[in-house]
VOGU-3710 file (C-alpha; in Angstrom, 3 decimals, decimal comma):
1> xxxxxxxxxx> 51,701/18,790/-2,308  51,602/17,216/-6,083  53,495/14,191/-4,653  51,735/13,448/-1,759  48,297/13,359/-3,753  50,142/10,985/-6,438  51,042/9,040/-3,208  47,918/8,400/-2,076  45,986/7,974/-5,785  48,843/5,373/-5,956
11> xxxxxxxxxx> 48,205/3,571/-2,718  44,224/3,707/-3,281  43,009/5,018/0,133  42,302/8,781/1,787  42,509/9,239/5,724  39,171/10,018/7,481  38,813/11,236/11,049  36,328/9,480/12,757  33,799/11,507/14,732  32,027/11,160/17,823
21> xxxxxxxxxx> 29,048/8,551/17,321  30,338/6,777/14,442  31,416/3,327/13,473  33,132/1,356/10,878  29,263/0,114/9,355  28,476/3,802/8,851  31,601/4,992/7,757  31,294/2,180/4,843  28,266/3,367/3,819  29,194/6,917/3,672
31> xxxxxxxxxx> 31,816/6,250/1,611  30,121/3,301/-0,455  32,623/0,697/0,233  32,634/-2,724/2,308  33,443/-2,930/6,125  35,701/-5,746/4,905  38,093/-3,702/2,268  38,420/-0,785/6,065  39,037/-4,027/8,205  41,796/-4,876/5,475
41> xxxxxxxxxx> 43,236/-1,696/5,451  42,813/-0,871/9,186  42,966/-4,236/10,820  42,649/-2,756/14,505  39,336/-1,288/13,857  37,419/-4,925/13,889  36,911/-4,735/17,690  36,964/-1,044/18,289  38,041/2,842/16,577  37,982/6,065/18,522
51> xxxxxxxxxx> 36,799/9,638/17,833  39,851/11,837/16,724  41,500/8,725/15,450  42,217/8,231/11,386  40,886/5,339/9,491  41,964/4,527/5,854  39,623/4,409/3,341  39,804/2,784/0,135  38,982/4,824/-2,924  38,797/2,354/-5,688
61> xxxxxxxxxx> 36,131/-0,541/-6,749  37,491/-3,034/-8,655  34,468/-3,321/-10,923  33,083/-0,178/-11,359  36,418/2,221/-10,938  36,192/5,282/-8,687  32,725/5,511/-6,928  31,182/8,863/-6,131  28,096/9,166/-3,814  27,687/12,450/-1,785
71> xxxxxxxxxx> 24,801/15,236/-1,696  25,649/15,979/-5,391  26,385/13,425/-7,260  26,323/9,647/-7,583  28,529/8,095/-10,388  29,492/4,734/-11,298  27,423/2,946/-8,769  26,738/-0,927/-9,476  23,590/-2,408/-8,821  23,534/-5,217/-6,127
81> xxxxxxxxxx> 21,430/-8,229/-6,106  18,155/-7,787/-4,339  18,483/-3,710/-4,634  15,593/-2,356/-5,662  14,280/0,984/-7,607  12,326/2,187/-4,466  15,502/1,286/-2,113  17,639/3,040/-4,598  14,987/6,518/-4,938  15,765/6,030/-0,370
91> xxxxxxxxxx> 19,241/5,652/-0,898  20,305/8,405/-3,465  17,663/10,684/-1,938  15,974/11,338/-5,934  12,311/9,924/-7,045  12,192/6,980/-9,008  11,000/9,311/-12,079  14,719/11,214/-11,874  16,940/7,814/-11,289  15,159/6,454/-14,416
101> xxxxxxxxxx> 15,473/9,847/-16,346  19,154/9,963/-15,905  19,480/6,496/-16,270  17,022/5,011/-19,057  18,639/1,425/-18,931  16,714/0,923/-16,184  12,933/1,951/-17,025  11,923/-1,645/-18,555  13,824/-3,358/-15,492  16,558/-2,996/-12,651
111> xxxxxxxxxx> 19,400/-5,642/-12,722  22,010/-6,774/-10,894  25,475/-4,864/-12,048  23,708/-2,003/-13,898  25,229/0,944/-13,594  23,655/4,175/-12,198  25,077/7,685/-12,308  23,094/10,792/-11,032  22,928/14,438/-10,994  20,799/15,599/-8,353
121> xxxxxxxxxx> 21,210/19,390/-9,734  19,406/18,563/-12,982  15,801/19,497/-12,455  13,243/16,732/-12,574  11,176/16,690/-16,321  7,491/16,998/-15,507  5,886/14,062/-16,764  2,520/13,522/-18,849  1,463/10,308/-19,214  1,787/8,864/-23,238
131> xxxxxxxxxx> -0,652/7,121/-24,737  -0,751/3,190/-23,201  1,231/4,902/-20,271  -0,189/5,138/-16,536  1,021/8,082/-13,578  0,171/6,623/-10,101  -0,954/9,288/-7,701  -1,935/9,323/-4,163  -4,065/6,185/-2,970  -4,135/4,113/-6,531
141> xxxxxxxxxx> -3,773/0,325/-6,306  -3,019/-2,056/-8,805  -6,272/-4,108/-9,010  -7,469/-0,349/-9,575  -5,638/0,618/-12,052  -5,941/-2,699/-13,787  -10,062/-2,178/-13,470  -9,604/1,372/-15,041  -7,878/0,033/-17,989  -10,135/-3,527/-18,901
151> xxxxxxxxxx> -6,903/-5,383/-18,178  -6,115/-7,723/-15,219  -3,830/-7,667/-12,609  -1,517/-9,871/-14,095  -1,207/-8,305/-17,360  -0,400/-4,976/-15,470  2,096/-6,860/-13,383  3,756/-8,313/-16,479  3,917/-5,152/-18,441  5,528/-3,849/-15,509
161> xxxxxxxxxx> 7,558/-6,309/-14,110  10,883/-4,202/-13,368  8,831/-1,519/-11,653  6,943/-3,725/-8,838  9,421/-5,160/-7,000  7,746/-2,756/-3,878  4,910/-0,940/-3,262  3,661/1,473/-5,730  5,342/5,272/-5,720  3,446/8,269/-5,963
171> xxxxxxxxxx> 4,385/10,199/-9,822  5,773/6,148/-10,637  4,941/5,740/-14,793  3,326/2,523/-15,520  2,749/0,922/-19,089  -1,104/0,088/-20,012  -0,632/-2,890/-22,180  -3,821/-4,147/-24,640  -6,347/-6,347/-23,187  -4,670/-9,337/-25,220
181> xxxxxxxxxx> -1,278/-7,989/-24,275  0,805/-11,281/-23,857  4,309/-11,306/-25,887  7,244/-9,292/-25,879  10,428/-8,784/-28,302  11,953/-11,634/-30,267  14,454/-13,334/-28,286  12,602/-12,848/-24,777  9,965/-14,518/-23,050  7,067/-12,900/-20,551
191> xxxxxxxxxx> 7,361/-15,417/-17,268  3,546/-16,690/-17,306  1,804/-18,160/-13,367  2,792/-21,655/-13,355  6,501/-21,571/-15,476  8,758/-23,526/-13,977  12,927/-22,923/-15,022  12,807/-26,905/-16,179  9,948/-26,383/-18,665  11,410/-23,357/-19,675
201> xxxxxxxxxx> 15,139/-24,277/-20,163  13,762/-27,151/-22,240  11,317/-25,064/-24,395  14,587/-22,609/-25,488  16,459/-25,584/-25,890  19,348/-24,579/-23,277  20,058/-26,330/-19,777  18,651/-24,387/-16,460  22,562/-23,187/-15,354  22,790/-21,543/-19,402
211> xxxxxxxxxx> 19,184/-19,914/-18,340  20,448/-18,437/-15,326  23,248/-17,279/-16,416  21,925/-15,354/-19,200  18,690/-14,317/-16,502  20,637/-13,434/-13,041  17,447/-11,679/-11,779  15,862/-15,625/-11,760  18,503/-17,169/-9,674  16,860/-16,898/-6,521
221> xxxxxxxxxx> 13,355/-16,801/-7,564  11,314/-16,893/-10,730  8,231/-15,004/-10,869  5,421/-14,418/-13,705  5,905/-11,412/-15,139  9,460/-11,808/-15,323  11,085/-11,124/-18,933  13,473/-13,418/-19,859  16,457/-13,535/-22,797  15,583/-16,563/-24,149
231> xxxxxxxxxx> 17,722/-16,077/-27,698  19,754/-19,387/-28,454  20,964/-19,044/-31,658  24,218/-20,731/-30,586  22,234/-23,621/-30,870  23,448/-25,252/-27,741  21,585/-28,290/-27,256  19,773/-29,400/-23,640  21,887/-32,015/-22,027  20,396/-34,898/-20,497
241> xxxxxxxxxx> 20,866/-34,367/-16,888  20,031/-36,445/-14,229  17,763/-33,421/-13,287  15,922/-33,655/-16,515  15,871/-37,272/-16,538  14,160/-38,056/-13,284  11,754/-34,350/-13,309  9,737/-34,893/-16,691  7,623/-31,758/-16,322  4,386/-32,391/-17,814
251> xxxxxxxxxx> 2,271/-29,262/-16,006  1,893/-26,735/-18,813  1,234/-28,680/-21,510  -2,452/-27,904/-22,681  -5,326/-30,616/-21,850  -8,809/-30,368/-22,909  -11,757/-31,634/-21,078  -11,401/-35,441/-22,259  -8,023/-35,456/-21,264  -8,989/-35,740/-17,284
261> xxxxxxxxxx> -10,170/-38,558/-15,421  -12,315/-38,070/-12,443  -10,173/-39,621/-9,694  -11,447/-40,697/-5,751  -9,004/-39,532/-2,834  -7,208/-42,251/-1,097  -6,305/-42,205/2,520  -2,965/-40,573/3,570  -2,644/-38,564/0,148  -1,676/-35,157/0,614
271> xxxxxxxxxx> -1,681/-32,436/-1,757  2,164/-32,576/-2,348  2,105/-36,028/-3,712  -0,899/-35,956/-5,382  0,443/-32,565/-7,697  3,336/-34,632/-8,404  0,956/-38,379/-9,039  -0,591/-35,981/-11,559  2,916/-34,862/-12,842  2,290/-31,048/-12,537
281> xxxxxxxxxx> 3,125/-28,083/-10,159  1,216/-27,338/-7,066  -0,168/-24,369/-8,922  -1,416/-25,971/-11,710  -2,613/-29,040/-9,859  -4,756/-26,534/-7,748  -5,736/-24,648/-10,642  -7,082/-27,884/-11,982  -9,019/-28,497/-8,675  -9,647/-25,375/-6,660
291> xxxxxxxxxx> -10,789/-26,923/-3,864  -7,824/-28,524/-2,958  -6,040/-25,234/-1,659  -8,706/-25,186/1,588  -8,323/-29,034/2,237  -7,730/-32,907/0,706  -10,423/-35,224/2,001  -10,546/-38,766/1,848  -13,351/-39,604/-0,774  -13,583/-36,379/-2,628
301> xxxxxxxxxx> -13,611/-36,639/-6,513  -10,762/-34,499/-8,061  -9,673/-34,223/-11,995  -6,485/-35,938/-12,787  -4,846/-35,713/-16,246  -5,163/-39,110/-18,310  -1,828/-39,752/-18,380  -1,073/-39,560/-14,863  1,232/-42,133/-13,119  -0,691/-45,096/-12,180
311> xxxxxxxxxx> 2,452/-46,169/-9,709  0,581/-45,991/-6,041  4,115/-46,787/-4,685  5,806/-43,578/-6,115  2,733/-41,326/-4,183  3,559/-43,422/-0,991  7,086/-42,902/-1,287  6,693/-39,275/-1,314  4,357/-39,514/1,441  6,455/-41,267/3,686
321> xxxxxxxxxx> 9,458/-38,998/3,161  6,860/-36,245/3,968  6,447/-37,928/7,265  10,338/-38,977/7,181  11,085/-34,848/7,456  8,666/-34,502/10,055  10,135/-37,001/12,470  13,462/-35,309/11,375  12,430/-32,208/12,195  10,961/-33,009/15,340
331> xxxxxxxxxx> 13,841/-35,211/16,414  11,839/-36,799/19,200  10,750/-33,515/20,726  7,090/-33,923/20,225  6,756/-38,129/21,127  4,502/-37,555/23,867  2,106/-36,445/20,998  3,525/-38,542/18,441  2,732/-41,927/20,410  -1,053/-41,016/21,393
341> xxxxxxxxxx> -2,610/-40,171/18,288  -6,266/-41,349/17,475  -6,746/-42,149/13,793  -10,219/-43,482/13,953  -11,951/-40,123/15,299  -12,543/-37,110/12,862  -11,545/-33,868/14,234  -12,644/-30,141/13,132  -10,401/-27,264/12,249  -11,384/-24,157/11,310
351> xxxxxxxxxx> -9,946/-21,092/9,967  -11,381/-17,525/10,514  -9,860/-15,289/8,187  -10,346/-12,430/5,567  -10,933/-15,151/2,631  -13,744/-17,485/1,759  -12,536/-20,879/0,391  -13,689/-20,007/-3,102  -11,813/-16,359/-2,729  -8,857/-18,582/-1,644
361> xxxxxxxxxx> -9,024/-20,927/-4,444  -9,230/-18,654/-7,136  -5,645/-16,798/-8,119  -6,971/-14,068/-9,854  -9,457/-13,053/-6,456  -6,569/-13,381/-4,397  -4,692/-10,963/-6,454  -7,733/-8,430/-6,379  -8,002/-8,512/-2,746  -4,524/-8,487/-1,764
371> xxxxxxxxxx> -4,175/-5,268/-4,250  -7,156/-3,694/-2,333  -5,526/-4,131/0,914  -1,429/-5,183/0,881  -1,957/-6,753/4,530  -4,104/-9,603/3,289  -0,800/-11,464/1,938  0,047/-12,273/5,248  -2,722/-14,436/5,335  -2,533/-15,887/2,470
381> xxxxxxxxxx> 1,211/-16,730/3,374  -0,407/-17,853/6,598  -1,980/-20,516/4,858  0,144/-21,922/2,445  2,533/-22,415/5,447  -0,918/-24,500/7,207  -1,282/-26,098/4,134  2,108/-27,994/4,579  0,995/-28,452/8,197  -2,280/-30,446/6,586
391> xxxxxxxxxx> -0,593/-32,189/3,993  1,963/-33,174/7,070  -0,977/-34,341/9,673  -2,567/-36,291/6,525  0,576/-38,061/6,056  0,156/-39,661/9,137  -3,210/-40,595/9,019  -4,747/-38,273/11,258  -8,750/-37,407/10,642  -10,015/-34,117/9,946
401> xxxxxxxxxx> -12,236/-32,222/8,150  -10,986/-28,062/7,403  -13,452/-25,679/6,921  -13,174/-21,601/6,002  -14,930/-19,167/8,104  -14,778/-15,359/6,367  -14,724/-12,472/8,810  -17,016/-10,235/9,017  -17,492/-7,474/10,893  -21,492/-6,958/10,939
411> xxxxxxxxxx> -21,329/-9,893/13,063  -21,835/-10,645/16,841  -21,964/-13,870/17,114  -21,058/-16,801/15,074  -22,511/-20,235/15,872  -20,133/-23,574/14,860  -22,160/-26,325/13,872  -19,558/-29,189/13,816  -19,994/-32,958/13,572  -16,741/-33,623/15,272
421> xxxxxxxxxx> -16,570/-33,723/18,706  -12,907/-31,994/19,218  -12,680/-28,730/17,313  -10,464/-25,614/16,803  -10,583/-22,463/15,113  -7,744/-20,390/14,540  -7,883/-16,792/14,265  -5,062/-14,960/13,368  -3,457/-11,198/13,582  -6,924/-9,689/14,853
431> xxxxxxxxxx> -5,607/-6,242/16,256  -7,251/-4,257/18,784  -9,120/-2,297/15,806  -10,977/-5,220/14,262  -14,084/-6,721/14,559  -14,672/-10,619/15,353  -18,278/-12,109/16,642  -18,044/-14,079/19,851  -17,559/-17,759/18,943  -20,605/-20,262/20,115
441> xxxxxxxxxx> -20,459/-24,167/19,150  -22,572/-27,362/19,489  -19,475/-29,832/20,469  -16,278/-28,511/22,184  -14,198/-25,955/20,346  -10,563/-24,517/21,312  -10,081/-21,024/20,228  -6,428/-20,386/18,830  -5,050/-17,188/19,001  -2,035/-16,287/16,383
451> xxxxxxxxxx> -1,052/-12,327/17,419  -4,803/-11,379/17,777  -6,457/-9,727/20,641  -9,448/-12,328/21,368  -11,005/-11,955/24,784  -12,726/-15,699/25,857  -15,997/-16,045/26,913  -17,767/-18,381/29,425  -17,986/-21,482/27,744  -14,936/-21,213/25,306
461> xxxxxxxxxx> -11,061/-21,450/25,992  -8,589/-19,066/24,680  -5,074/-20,669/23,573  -2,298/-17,195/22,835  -0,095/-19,414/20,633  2,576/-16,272/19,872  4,642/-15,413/23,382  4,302/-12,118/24,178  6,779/-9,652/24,351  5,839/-9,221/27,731
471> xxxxxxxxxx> 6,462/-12,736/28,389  9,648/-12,008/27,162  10,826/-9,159/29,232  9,179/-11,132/32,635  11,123/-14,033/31,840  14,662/-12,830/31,329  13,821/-10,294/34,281  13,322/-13,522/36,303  16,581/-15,100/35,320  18,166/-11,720/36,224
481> xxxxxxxxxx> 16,589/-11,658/39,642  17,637/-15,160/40,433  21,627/-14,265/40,328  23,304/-12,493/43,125  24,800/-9,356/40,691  24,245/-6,092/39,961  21,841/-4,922/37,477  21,744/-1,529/35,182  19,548/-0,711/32,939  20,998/1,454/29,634
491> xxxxxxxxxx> 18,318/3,611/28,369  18,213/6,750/25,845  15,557/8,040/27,249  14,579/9,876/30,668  12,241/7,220/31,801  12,985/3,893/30,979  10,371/2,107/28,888  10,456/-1,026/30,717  10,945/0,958/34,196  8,053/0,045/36,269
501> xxxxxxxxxx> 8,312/-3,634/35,290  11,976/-3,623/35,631  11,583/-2,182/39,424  8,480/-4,722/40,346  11,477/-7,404/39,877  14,512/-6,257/40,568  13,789/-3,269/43,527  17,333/-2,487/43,390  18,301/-1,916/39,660  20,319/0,908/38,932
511> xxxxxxxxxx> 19,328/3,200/35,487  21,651/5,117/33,227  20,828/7,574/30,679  23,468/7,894/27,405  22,813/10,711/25,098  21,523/9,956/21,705  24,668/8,588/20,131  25,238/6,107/22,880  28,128/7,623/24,678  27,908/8,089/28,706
521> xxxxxxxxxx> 28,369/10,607/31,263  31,515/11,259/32,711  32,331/8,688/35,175  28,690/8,013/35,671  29,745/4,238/33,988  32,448/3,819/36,171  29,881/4,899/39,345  27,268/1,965/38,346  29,549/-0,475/37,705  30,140/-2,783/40,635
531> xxxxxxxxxx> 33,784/-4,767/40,594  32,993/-7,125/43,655  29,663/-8,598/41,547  28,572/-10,038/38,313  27,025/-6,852/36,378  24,095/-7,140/34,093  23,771/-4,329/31,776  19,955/-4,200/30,311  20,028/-2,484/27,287  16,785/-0,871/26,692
541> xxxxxxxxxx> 16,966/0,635/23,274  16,425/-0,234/19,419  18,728/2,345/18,003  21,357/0,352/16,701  23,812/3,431/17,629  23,178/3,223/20,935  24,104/-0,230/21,112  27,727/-0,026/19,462  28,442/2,897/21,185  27,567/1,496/24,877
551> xxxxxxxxxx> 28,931/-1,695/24,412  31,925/-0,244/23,129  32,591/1,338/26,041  31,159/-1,483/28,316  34,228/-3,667/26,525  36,537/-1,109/27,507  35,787/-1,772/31,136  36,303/-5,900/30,658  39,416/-6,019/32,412  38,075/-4,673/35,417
561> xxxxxxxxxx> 34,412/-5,557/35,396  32,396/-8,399/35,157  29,596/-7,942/32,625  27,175/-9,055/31,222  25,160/-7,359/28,214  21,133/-8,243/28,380  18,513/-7,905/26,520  14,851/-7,928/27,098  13,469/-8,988/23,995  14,560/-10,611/20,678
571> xxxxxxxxxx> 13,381/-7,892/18,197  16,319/-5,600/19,526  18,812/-7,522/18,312  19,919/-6,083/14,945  20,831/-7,592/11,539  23,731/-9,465/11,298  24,942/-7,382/8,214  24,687/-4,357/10,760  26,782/-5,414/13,945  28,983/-8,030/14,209
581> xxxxxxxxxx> 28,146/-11,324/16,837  31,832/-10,991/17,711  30,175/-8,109/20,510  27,814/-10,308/21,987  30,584/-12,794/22,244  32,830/-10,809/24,326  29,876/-9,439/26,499  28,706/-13,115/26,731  25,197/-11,864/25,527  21,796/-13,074/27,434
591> xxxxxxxxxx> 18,536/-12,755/25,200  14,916/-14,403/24,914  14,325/-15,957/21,758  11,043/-17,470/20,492  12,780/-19,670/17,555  15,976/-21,959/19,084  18,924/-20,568/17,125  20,459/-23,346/17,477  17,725/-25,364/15,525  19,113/-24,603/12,298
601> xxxxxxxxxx> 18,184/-27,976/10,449  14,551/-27,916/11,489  14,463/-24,089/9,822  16,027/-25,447/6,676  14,368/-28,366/6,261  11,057/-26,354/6,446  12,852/-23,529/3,815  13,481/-26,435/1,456  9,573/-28,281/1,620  7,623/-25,047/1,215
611> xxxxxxxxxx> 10,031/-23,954/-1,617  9,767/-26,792/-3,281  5,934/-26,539/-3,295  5,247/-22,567/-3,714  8,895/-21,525/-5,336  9,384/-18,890/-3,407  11,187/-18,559/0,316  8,291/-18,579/3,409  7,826/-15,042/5,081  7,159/-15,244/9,036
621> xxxxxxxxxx> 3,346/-15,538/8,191  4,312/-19,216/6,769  6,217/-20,007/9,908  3,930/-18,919/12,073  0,517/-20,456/9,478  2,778/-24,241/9,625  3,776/-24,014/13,378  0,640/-23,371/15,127  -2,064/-25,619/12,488  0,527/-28,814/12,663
631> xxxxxxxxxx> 0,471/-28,277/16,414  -3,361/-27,786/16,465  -3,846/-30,595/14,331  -1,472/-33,163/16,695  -3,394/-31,784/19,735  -6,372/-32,262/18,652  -5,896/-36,002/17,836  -5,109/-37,205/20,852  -7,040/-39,538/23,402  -7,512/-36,771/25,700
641> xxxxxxxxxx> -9,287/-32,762/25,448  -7,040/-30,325/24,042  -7,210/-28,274/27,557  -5,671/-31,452/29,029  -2,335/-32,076/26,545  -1,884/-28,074/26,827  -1,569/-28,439/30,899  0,654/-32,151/30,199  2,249/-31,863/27,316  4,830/-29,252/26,146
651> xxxxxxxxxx> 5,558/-29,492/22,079  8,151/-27,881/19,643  8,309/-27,700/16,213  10,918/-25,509/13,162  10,069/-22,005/14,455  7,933/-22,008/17,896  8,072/-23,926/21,225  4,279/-24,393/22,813  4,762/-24,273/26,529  0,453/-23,117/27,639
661> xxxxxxxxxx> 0,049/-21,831/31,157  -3,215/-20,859/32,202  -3,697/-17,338/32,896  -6,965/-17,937/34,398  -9,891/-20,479/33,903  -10,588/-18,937/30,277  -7,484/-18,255/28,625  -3,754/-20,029/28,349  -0,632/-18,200/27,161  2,216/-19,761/25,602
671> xxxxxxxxxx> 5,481/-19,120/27,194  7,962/-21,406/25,232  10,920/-19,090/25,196  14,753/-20,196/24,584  16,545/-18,062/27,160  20,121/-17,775/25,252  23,642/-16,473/26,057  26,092/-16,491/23,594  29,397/-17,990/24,900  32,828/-17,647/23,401
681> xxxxxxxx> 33,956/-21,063/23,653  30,661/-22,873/22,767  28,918/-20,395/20,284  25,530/-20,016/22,176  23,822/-22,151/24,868  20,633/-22,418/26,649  19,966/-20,848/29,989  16,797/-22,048/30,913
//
């Protein structure tokens, strides 16, 4: 007995027997090791493992020694990159009060490679708030707290910085700086809005890799309210990088009033090149001129510092590769629209959204609203994502004027006075809940839908810019219905959800039940399954169980079957860090997608602009806020109606495909979906 538990200490690993419903991804995770060190150690188990069967797991990690995690006990666990305090309070099953009381290294901030150890039999301390200390409870904001204290939201978001990286927790202690709270200890730094890691590297004297290396948490991202170790006394000196050489960073340095110049917008400036004509950062370029963040008109008189660049060239250059990227990006898809634009003709677009332009201007408001209500970012990120889309459309010389509209619910109707003949308003994520006036408008006005429920009215067109999931579903059915094979639909439930629509297009689909792990019948598989015809199996579930269990044993049946696994929408496909493509490979997976996969340059490209200008990565909000205004805006300037390039002309840009077809003499729906199958030999390819 002694030697055979030496053996196995010695050899690092312990046999587990799998059970029924389980797979290597949860396994892992029980056990708090990688999928990769099992594959290592059990290189069958990459395409398939069995209940009753044994699977070797390692014990050790390298870095931290033995790891413990059950109901218990967690010890020696190592903080990941991008884990958070709330995701670890989840994980560990503990508040965030007990995982910092066991583990105080972590109260001022979480990092990468901490480590955490936990007894979940210790009893949680009941906590009274200190003086300058703050305990959330049920329905508290920050904006509110801030309020209750005299401070703003930054300074609470500063003082606080390792705590926020999620919403706020119920019991979560919070520290109430002093109004004029602003530095922290010797050696570190308090991130402030408008930093940059080039200013900062050369304030401390060190180069940007020595500042990320002694600040991993700023790798990806920095943020204000970030607290940096800043101490040098090495006395390394900054090296004189090409980086540094060609980026002189001149935005934070402190101007007074007579150090500004009124300055006249040219034609074809955009907001990018102007911020860097000026030598600063978006943000404090639109600090400097608020009014820049709604539009930049031709003719308007902004502040620019003294010493600006006086080089017109250098603005044009970074105009032109502005437009340079979008031709890229486009790669010829969109020349119908490209080679018909009118120049000479002002256009209108407006915005209907939660913000005025003054709200949207001002930093500190949009802080205040978006800690009121959390769902307002989205349209903030909505807009910075248009904003490119402007900045884009003004790069080619296109003609319009861009014009806030807040929402508000008191009103019916709202009346557009434009004096541009072609106009469009664009009214994103109004739900079925909200409020929005019935649109009315001197000259001719598109309305653009972005995931809102907006009924049209007589005299105004409706444009659905999202597909619908239902679009989704009817198209792939369609496909489906086309081939001459056999279709079953894989459902965990007694009915279905898609039953009725499956059934109004394919009369003679066949419908299986598996039980809540995934697994089938006895023989009832075997019964659907047709070996004389091409079988589509529609998976209708998003339980990611359910689909490695069923398509586990839809593999199995490869060397007798043809199959095909389907399914009807794109938001059931899981993360790639939960199941493997190599599945969808084999199964030669069919799926509706409403961004190409395939268009992976377009993507970056857009990843790299908006980074460049806002420092941080663009949610879906950005996507969807660039997509649909750049597509507007192109529209819009052609020598036709809008109504008439929606039924002619079909456009794609980074992240959507706008294919209109008129529902009915009000309303148009876009349908641009990439029906996709992946393919072993070619990686994925186009269906329709």
């Amino acid at each position: 007995m002694i030697s055979s538990q030496l053996l196995i200490a010695q050899e690092n690993y312990f046999d587990h027997t799998i059970q029924k419903g389980e797979n290597v991804y949860m396994i892992a995770r029980r056990y708090n090791v990688s999928p990769k060190a099992i594959f290592e150690l059990n290189p069958d188990s990459r395409d398939v493992i069995y209940a009753g069967r044994t699977l070797r797991i390692p014990t050790a990690n390298p870095s931290t020694g033995n790891t413990i995690i059950n109901d218990n006990q967690v010890r020696n666990y190592e903080v990941k990159r991008g884990e958070t305090k709330s995701g670890l309070s989840r994980r560990f099953g503990v508040s965030i009060a007990m995982l910092e009381q066991q583990n105080p290294h972590i109260v001022r901030m979480l990092q990468a490679g901490h480590i955490i150890n936990l007894d979940k039999t210790i009893t949680e301390e009941a906590r009274v708030a200190k003086a300058g200390e703050h305990i959330v409870i049920k329905g508290e904001t920050l904006w509110g707290i801030a309020r209750e204290n005299g401070i703003s939201v930054a300074q609470l978001e500063a003082a606080n910085a390792g705590r926020l990286s999620e919403f706020l927790q119920i019991g979560q202690t919070l520290t109430i700086p002093d109004k004029d709270y602003e530095v922290v200890d010797d050696g570190e730094y308090l991130v402030k809005r408008g930093d940059t890691k080039f200013r900062l590297a050369k304030q401390f004297n060190m180069t940007i890799a020595q500042l990320e290396e002694k600040n991993p948490h700023i790798k990806e991202l920095l943020m204000a309210g970030h607290i940096l170790d800043v101490d040098n006394s090495s006395g390394s000196t900054v090296a004189n990088s090409e980086e540094e050489s060609s980026n002189s960073d001149n935005s934070e340095n402190v101007l007074s009033e007579g150090d500004y110049n009124d300055y006249v917008i040219q034609p074809k400036e955009t907001l990018y090149g102007l911020a860097r004509k000026a030598g600063m950062t978006i943000e404090a370029f639109t600090t400097l001129n608020p009014k820049l963040l709604v539009s930049v008109n031709t003719g308007d008189v902004i502040k620019m510092p003294k010493n600006m660049s006086q080089t017109v060239e250098n603005t044009n250059v970074t105009d032109n590769n502005t437009q340079n990227t979008i031709e890229k990006t486009d790669n010829n898809k969109n020349q119908a629209l490209f080679d018909n634009l009118v120049t000479e003709t002002a256009n209108g677009i407006y915005f209907y959204t939660p913000f005025s332009s003054e709200e949207l201007s001002s930093p500190e408001e949009r802080d205040n609203m978006v800690g009121v209500n959390a769902d307002f970012q989205k349209y903030i990120d909505f807009f910075q994502g248009a904003q490119i889309a402007i900045d884009s459309a003004k790069a080619l010389n296109l003609n319009f004027d861009v014009t806030l509209i807040k929402k508000n619910i008191a009103r019916t109707q709202l009346a557009i006075e434009s004096p541009n003949k072609k106009n469009a308003i664009l009214v994103p994520f109004l739900d079925n809940a909200s409020h929005y006036p019935k649109f009315e408008s001197n000259e001719a006005l598109s309305v653009i839908g972005i995931e809102s429920n907006i009924n049209p009215n007589d005299s105004l067109k409706v444009y659905k810019s999202i597909p619908s999931e239902n679009f989704q579903k009817t198209k792939t059915l369609n496909y489906l219905a086309k081939q001459n094979a056999n279709v079953v639909v894989v459902s965990d439930l007694e009915e279905a959800r898609n039953k009725n629509l499956i059934l109004n297009i394919i009369p003679k689909a066949k419908f299986l039940k598996v039980d809540k792990a995934g697994f089938f019948q006895e023989d009832a598989l075997n019964k659907a399954l047709s070996k004389d015809q091409l079988n589509y199996i529609v998976l209708d579930s998003d339980k990611t169980i359910i689909l490695l269990n069923s398509t586990t044993a839809l593999m199995g049946k490869l060397s007798d079957h043809n199959i095909q696994l389907v399914m009807l929408k794109s938001s059931l496909l899981p993360n790639q860090n939960e199941v493997s493509d190599m599945r969808y490979r084999v199964l030669k997976l069919i799926f509706p997608a409403i961004t190409d996969p395939r268009n992976r340059k377009g993507v970056d490209d857009f990843i790299t602009n908006y980074e460049n200008i806002f420092d941080k990565k663009p949610s879906r909000f950005a996507e969807l806020g660039f997509d649909v205004t750049f597509d507007t805006l192109l529209r819009l300037s052609q020598n036709s109606s809008f109504e008439n390039t929606v039924n002619t002309i079909v456009s794609e840009h980074p992240h959507l495909k706008f294919d209109y077809q008129k529902i009915n003499d009000s309303s148009y729906s876009n349908s641009g979906i990439h029906l996709m199958q992946y393919n072993s030999n070619e990686g994925m390819i186009q269906l329709e």
